[in-house]
Backbone bond lengths (Angstrom), bond angles and torsions (degrees), N, CA, C in turn:
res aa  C-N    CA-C-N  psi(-1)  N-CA   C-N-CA  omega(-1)  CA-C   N-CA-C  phi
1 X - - - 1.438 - - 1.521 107.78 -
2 X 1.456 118.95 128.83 1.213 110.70 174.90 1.894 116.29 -115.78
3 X 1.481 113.36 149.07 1.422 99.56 -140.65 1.898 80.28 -148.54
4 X 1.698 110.38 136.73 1.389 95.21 -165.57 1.485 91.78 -154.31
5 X 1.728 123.00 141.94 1.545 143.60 -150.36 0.975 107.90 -115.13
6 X 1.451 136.34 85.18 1.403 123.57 171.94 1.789 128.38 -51.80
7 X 1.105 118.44 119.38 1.354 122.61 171.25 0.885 132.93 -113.42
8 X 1.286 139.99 122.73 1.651 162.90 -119.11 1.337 97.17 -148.78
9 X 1.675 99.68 143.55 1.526 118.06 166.40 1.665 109.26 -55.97
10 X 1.000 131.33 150.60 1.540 140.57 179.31 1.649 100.80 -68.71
11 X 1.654 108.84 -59.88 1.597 110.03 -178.58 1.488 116.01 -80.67
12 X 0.721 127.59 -25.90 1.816 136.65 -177.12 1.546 116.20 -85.87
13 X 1.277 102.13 -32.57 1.476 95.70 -155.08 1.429 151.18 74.87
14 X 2.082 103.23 5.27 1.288 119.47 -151.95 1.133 87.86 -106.24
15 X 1.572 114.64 137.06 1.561 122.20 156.46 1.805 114.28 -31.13
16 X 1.129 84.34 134.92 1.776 89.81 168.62 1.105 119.92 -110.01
17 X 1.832 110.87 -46.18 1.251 121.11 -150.10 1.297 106.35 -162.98
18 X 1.326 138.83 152.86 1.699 130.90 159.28 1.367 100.96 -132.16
19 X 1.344 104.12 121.12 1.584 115.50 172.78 1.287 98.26 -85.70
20 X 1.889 110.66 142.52 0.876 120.24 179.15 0.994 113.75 -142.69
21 X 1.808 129.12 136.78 1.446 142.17 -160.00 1.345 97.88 -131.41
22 X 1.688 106.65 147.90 1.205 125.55 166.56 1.794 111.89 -110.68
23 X 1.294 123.15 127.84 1.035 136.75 -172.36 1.483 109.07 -115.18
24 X 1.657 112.42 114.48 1.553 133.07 154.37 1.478 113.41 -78.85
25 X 1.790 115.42 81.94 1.494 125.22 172.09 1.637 122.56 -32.51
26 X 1.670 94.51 -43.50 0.951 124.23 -175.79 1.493 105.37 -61.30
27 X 1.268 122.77 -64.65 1.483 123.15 -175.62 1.071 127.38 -74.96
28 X 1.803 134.49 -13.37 1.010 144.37 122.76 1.307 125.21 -48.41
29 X 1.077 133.03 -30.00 1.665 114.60 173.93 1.651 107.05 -91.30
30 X 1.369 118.46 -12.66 1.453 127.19 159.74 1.449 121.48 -46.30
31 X 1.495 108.91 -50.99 1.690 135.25 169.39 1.555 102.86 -49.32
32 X 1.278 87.80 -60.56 1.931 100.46 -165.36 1.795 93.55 -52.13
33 X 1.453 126.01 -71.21 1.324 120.13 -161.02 1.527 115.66 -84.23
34 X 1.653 109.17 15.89 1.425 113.35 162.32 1.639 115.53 -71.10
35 X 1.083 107.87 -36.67 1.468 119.51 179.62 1.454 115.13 -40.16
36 X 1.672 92.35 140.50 1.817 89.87 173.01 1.896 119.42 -69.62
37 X 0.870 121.96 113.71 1.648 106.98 176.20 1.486 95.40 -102.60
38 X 1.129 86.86 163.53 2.046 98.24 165.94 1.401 92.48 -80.57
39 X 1.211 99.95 162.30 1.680 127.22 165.01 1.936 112.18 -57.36
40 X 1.533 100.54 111.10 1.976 92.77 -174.86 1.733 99.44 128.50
41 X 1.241 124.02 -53.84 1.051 154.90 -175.86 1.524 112.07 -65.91
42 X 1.834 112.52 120.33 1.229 97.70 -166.58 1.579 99.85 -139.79
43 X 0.905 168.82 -126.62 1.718 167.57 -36.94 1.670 105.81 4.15
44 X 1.730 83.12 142.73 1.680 80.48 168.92 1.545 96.27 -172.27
45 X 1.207 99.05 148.50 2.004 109.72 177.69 1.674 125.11 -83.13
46 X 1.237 117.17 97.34 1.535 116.55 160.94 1.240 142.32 -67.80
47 X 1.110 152.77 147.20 1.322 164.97 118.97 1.356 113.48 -6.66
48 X 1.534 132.80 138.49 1.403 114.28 162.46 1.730 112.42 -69.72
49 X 1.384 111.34 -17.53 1.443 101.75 162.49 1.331 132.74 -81.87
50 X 1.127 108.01 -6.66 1.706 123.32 173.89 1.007 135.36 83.90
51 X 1.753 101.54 43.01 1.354 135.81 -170.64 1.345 114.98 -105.11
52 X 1.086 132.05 100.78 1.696 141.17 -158.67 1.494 101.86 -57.38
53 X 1.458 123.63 112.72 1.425 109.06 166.29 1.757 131.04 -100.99
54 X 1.532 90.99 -30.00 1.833 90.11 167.78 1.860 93.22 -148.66
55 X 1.461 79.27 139.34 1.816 108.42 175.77 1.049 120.06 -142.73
56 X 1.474 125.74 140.39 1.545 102.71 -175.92 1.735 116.06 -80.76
57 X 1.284 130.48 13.71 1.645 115.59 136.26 1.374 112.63 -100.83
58 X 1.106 102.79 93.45 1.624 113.80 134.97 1.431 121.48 30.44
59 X 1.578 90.82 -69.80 1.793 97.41 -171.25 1.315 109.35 -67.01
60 X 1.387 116.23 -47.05 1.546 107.49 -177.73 1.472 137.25 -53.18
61 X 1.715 100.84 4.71 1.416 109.95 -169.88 1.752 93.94 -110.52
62 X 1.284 122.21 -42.20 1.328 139.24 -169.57 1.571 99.60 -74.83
63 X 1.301 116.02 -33.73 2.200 118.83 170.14 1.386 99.50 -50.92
64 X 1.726 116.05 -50.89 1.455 119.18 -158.84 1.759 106.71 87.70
65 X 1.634 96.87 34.80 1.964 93.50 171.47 0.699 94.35 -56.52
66 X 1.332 131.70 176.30 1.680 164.75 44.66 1.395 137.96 -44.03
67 X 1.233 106.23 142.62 1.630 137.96 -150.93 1.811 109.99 -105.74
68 X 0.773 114.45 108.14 1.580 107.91 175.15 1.528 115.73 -118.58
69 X 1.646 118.20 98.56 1.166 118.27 -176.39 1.595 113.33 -91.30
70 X 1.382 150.61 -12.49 1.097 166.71 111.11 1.552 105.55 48.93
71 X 1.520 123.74 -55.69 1.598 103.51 147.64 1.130 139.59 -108.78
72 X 1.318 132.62 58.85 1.278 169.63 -154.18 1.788 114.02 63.56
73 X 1.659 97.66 -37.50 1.806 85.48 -167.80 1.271 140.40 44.08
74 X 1.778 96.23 33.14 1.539 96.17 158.07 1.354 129.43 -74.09
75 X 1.007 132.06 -9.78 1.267 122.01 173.40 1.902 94.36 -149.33
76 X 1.392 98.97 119.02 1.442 125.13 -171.81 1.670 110.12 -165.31
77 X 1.278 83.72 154.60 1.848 108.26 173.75 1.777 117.93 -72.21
78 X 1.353 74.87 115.38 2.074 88.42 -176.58 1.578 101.36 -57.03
79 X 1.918 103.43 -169.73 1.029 119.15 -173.88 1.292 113.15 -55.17
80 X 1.547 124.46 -40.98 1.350 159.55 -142.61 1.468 113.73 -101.20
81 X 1.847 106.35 -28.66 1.648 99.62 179.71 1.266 106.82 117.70
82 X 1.505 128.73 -25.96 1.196 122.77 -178.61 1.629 108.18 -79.41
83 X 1.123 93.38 157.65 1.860 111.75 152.39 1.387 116.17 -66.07
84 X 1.348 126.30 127.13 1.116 150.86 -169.99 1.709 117.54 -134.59
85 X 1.259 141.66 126.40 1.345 156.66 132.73 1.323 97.56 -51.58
86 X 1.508 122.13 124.21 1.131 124.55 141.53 1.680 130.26 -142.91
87 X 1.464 102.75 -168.60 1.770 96.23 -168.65 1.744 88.04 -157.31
88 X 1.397 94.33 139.10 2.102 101.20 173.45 1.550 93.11 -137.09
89 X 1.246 82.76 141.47 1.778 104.93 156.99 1.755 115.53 -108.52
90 X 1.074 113.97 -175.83 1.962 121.37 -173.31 2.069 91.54 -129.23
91 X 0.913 87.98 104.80 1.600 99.01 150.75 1.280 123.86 -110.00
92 X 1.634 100.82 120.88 1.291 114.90 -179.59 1.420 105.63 -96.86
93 X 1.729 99.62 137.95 1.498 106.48 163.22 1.415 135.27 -159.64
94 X 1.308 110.58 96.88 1.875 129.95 -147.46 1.593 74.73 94.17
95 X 1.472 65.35 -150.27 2.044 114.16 -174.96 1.564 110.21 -54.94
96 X 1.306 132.15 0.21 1.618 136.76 -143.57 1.502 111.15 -145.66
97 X 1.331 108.94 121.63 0.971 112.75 -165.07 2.101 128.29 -110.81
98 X 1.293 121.51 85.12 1.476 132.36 -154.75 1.257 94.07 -84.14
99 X 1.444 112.76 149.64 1.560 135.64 151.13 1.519 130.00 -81.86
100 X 0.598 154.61 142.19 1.615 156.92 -158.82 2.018 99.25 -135.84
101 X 1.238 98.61 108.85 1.567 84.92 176.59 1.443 113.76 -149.38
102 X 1.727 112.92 114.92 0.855 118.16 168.70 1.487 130.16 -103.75
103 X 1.544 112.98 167.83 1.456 105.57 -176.20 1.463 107.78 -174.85
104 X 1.556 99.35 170.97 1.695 110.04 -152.92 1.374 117.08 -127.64
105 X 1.213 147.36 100.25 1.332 143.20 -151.56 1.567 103.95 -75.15
């Protein structure tokens, strides 16, 4: 994915420059589910439609869940049935807009 920051003079306001990054989703969400979690404990990437794209089981991406946090859903039942605490942020990147959502049984 490539994803790019326009930067402007401070006094002018005139374009200067657009930094531009290329992003491996793939190798970043690799990072993300390298991490040690405790057992219960999950991260996982949404869709702005609320279509699960990477989790660390597998299956939940290959079912085609979806996630609807819309009235807050801090504390709700995971994929699995349990009770869960959780918390999401919105990562933007380009034009597209991902959820980041982790949580704690």
């Amino acid at each position: 994915m490539l994803g790019g920051v326009p930067l402007r003079d401070r006094t002018t306001g005139r374009l200067e420059i657009v930094l531009l990054a290329q992003f491996r989703l793939d190798t970043v969400w690799k990072n993300v589910v390298d991490q040690n979690y405790r057992d219960g404990e999950n991260i996982f990437l949404v869709a702005e439609d609320g279509n699960v794209l990477a989790h660390p089981n597998p299956s939940v991406v290959l079912a085609k869940r979806s996630l609807s946090l819309k009235d807050g859903g801090r504390i709700r039942k995971d994929f699995d049935g349990n009770w869960v605490i959780g918390a999401s942020a919105d990562l933007k990147l380009g034009g597209l807009t991902y959820m980041v959502v982790a949580e704690r049984e």
